[in-house]
C-alpha positions in Angstrom: -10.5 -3.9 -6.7 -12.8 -6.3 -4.0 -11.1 -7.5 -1.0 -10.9 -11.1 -2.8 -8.5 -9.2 -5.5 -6.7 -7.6 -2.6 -6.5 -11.0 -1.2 -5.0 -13.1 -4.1 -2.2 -10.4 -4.1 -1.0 -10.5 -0.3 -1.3 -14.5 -0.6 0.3 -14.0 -3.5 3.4 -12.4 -2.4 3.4 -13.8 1.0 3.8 -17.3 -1.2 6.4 -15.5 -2.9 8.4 -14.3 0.4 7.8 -10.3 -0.4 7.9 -8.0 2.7 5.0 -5.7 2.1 2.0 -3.6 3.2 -1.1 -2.1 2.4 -1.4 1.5 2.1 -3.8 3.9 0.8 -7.9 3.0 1.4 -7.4 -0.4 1.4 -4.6 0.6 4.1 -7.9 2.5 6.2 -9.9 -0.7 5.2 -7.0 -2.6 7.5 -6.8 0.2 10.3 -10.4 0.3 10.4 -11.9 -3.4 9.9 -14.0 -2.2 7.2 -15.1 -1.2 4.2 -16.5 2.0 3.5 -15.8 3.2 -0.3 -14.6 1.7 -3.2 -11.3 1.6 -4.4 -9.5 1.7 -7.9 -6.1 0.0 -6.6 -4.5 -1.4 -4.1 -1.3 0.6 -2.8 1.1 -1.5 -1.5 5.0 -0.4 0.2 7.3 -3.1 -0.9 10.6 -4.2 0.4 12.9 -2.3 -2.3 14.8 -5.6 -1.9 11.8 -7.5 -2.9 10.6 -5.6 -6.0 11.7 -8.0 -9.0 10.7 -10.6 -6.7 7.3 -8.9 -6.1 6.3 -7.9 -9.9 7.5 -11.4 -10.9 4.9 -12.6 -8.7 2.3 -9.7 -9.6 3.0 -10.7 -13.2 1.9 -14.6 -12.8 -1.5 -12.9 -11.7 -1.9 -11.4 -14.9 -0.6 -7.8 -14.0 1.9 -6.1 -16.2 3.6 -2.8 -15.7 1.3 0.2 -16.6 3.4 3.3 -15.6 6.7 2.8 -14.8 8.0 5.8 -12.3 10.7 3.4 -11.1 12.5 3.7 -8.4 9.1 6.2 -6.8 6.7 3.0 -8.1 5.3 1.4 -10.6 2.0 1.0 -11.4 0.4 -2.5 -12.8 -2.5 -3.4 -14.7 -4.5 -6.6 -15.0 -7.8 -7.8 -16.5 -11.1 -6.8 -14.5 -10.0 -3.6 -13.7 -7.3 -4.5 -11.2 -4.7 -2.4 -10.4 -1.4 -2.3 -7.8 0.3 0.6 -7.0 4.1 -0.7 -5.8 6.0 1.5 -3.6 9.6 0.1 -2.8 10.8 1.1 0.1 14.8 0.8 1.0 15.6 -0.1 4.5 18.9 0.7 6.6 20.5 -0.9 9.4 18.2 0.9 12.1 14.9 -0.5 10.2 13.7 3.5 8.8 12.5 3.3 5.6 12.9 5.3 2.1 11.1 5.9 -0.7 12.1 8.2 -3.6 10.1 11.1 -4.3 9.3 12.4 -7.8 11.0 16.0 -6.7 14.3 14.2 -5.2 13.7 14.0 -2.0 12.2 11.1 -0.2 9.2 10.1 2.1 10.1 8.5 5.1 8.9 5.6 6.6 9.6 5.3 11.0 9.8 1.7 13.2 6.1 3.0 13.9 4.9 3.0 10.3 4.2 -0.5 10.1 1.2 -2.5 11.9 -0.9 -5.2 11.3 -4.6 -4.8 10.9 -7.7 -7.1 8.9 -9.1 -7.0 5.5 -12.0 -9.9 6.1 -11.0 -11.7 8.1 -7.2 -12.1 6.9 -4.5 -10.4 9.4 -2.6 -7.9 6.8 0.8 -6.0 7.2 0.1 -2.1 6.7 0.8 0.9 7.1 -0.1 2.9 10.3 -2.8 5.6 10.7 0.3 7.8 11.6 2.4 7.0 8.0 -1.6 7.5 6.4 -2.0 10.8 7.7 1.4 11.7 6.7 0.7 10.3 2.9 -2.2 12.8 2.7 -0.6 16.1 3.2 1.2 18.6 0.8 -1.2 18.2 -2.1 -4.8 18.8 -2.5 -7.0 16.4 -0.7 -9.4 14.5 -3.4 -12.7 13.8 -1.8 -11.2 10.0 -1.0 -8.5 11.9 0.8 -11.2 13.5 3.3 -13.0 10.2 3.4 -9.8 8.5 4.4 -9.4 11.0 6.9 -12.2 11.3 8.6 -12.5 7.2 9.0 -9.2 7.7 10.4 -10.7 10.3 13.1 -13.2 7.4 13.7 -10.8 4.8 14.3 -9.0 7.8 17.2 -12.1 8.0 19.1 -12.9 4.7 19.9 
């Protein structure tokens, strides 16, 4: 995925009223202000609420349903080697989010876990460095996991 791919999608669903935000490297790529690797997908937390909503509008972009881990996310495909990774998030009353996990727990998502940062020069709704940091534990760290990591170090000390 470019950042014009990552683009079409947030325009997308912003035209489609979808409450979401970028996550994963394109998530750093917000936190950060640039680019520094390249990425397979895009990983985007979705507004539970919004999900039919949001792969409806996914869909009219040419993206179909690849793997379907529903209701942990669904992953979608489309031409160019595009791909979303959708993680619907269910809200309470207080704002703290949910997401299923594929063991039967959940990951949690704070009031603090969402910020706004820039892919280009486009303002995007993501994920904090906080929630990233959180996303990369209890597994083993892939050598974009370290990368993500240590831009995320860079970003604390200036």
């Amino acid at each position: 995925m470019d950042a014009a791919d990552v683009i079409a999608v947030l325009d997308t669903l912003d035209g489609a009223s979808v409450r979401h935000w970028v996550g994963g490297g394109w998530g750093i790529v917000a936190l950060t202000g640039r680019q520094t690797r390249d990425h397979r997908d895009l990983d985007l937390a979705v507004d539970a609420d919004d999900l039919v909503s949001c792969l409806r509008a996914l869909a009219g972009l040419g993206y179909a349903v690849e793997t379907d881990w529903l209701p942990v996310r669904v992953e979608l495909a489309a031409p160019g080697a595009r791909w979303v990774d959708v993680h619907p998030v269910t809200f309470g009353p207080d704002g703290y989010g949910r997401q299923p996990d594929l063991d039967g727990g959940h990951f949690c998502y704070s009031s603090d876990a969402f910020v706004v940062g820039t892919i280009g020069e486009r303002p995007v709704p993501c994920l904090s460095a906080a929630q990233q940091r959180r996303f990369r534990t209890g597994y083993q760290l892939r050598p974009q996991d370290h990368h993500d990591l240590a831009e995320l170090d860079r970003l604390s000390l200036s």
